[in-house]
C-alpha positions, -999 to +999 in steps of 0.1 A: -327-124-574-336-160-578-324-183-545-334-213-529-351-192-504-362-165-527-381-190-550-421-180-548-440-193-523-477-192-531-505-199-507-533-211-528-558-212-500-580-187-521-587-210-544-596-243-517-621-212-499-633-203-536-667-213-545-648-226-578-678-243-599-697-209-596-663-192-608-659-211-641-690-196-649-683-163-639-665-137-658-624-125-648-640-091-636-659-110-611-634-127-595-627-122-553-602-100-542-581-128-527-582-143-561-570-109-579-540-113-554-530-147-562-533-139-598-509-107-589-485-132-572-486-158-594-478-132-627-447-121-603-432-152-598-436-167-631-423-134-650-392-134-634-383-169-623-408-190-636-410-215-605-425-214-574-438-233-543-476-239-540-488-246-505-523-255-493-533-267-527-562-291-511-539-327-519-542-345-494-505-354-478-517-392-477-524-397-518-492-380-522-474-404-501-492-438-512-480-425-547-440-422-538-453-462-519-466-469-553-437-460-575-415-474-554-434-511-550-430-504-591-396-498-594-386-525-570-402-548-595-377-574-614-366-558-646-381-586-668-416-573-655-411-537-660-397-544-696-431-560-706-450-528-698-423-512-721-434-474-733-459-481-764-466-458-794-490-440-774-464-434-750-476-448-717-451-476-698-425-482-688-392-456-698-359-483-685-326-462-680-303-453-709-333-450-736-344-409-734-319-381-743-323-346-744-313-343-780-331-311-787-317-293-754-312-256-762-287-254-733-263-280-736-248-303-760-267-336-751-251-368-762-256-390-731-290-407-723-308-393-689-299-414-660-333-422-647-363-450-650-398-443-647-435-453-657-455-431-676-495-427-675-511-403-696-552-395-704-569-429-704-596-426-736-618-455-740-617-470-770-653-452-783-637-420-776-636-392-801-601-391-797-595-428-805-619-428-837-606-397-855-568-414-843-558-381-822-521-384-819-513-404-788-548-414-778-553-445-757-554-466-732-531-468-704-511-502-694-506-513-661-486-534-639-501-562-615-500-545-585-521-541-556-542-509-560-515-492-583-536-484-607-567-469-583-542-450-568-528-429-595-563-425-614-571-406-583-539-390-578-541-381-617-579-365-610-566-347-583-540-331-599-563-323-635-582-304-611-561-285-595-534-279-627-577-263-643-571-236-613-538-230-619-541-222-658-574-203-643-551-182-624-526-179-647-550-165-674-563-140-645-524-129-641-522-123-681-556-103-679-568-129-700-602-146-701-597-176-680-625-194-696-616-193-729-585-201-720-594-236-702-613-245-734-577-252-753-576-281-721-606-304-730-599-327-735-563-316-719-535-337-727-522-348-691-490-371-678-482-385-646-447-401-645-431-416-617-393-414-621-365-429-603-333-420-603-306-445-591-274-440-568-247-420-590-212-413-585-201-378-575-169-386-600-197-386-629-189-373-659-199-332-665-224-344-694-237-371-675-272-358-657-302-376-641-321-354-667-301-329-686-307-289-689-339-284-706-367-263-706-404-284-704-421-286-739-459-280-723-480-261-708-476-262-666-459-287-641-469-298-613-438-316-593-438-338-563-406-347-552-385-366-521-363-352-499-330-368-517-327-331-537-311-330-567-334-307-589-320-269-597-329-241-621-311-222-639-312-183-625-328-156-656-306-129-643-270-145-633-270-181-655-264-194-619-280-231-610-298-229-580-309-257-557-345-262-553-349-284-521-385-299-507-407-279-488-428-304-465-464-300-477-460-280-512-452-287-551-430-273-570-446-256-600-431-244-633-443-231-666-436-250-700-428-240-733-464-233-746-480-213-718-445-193-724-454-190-761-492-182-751-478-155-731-463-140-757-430-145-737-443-130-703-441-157-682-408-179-680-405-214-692-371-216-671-342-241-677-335-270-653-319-304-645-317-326-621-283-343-610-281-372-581-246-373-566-260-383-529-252-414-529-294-423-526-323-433-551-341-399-560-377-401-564-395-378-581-437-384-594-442-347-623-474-341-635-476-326-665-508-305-679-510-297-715-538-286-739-559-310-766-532-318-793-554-304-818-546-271-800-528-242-820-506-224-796-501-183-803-497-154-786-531-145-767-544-109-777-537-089-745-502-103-746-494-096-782-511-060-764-487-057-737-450-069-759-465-049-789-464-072-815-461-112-814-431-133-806-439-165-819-456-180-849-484-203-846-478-238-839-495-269-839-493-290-807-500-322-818-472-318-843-446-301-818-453-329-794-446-359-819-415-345-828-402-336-798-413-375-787-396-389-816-360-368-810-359-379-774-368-412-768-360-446-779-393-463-785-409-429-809-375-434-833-382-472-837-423-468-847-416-441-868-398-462-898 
């Protein structure tokens, strides 16, 4: 039964230990023991609930809190300054209140715009990159505000994280008895955002329909969430429909599957519905980081999960494709460059 304090907890210590540059080269069979367990543990979690804690993940406590410093010392800006870093057709920015809604929300009837802010960085391709000459969908540069060391902050931050999300998909192969390798080859280059959101002070007279970011399910691949102590985040219970609270854990992330690694699986693991809401009375900080494959990427079933459901659930897809219409239905900016 899915609780606050029954959400997975997963220690991912093997993985800091783990020689890991020898272990891309190695074959699933060849993995360690402690490895084969975390693989066990993650598959459990993310069958059933499909979120979970991750604890000793090797960030270090003091990136993760110049970040929160950093989107703060962004969001205090004046608005005039945020609004001329406004979200671009490559969608990196700045995302101001009222502009994104949840149109395409399989779980509620979505007509009000999320209550949140935030600025959104996503892979920064020069512009002699393969991905920029062939015009990949969404490849670019990323903008940034004038602010002391906000940008060599989250480029770091943003490594950090791409290397640890490459273990996670690792062991979430391992958990699906699938080649890990040839599953990390879909990722490169992987298709990665960092957002920093803000949410502001909201009455707890708000209307029912009115959420700091409606029900939905995540349209990717895995998330990787860092969030404040203000709460506000819950998921949506498989088994009872319940919403359950999801409250900090000093020291962890909160990690759920998306949309894709839930087609991938063949259905196996979980891309599970939640929302936030922010009736405290407080801002609500919150910096995702979101880990998707190359847009070029066709997302179907993988053979030993088509194995295990006996036959597959989904039809192919394109991501690229999936992606730019999701964009386009949700926010603001996407439905004014698209006529």
């Amino acid at each position: 039964m899915l609780s606050s304090k029954s959400i997975a907890i997963l220690d991912l210590s093997p993985l800091i230990e783990w020689d890991w540059l020898a272990g891309q080269q190695s074959q699933f069979a060849s993995e360690t023991d402690s490895i084969k367990t975390l693989a066990r543990q993650f598959y459990e979690a993310y069958s059933t609930a499909g979120f979970g804690y991750i604890v000793n993940h090797g960030i270090d406590q003091k990136l993760i809190d110049n970040v929160f410093s950093t989107s703060k010392a962004f969001h205090d800006l004046p608005a005039s300054a945020k609004l001329e870093l406004s979200l671009n057709q490559n969608h990196r920015g700045y995302i101001p209140i009222n502009t994104s809604t949840d149109v395409n929300s399989k779980l509620a009837v979505v007509t009000r715009p999320n209550q949140s802010e935030s600025f959104i960085m996503l892979r920064d391709d020069h512009d002699d990159s393969a991905e920029v000459l062939s015009g990949q969908y969404l490849a670019g540069k990323n903008i940034w505000p004038d602010l002391p060391n906000f940008r060599q902050i989250l480029t770091r931050y943003n490594a950090e994280m791409e290397n640890l999300a490459r273990k996670l998909v690792h062991i979430a192969a391992l958990s699906l008895e699938e080649d890990p390798n040839s599953l990390l080859t879909r990722f490169n280059p992987a298709t990665t955002w960092l957002r920093l959101l803000r949410y502001p002070r909201a009455s707890p007279q708000r209307p029912d329909d009115l959420y700091g970011s409606a029900p939905h399910t995540d349209f990717g691949c895995l998330t990787i969430l860092a969030q404040d102590n203000v709460g506000g985040l819950q998921v949506k219970n498989p088994l009872t429909d319940n919403w359950v609270n999801v409250p900090t854990i000093p020291g962890s992330f909160v990690v759920n599957v998306g949309d894709m690694l839930h087609r991938w699986s063949n259905g196996l693991l979980k891309s599970t519905p939640h929302k936030v809401l922010n009736p405290t009375g407080k801002e609500r900080y919150s910096c995702p980081f979101f880990y998707d494959p190359h847009v070029s990427t066709e997302i179907k079933p993988l053979p030993n999960c088509v194995d295990k459901v006996g036959k597959p659930l989904f039809e192919p897809i394109n991501f690229g494709e999936f992606l730019k219409s999701e964009l386009e239905a949700s926010y603001d900016q996407h439905k004014l460059t698209t006529h």
